[in-house]
C-alpha positions in Angstrom: 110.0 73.4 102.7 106.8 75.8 103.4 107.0 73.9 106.6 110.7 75.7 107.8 109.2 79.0 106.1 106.1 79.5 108.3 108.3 78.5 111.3 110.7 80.9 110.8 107.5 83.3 110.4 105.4 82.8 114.1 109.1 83.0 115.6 109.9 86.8 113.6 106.1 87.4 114.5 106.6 86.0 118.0 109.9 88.2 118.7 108.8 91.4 116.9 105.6 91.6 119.3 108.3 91.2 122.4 111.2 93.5 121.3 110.3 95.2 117.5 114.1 93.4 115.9 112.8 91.4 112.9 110.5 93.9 111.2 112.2 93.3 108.5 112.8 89.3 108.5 109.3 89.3 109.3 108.0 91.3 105.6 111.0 89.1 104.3 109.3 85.8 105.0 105.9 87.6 104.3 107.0 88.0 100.6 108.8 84.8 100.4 105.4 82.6 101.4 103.5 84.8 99.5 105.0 83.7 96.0 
């Protein structure tokens, strides 16, 4: 489901530009789509 992977992505992206939370989640899904 790369679909559900690259969603979960522009919302970490979209919520660590407004508050800096999901660095992490945001590398996470980065490495996950990357493979």
């Amino acid at each position: 489901m790369p679909w559900l992977a690259g969603t979960a992505l522009i919302h970490s992206l979209a919520v660590t530009e407004r508050r800096g939370i999901f660095k992490s989640w945001t590398f996470y899904w980065l490495s996950l789509l990357s493979l």
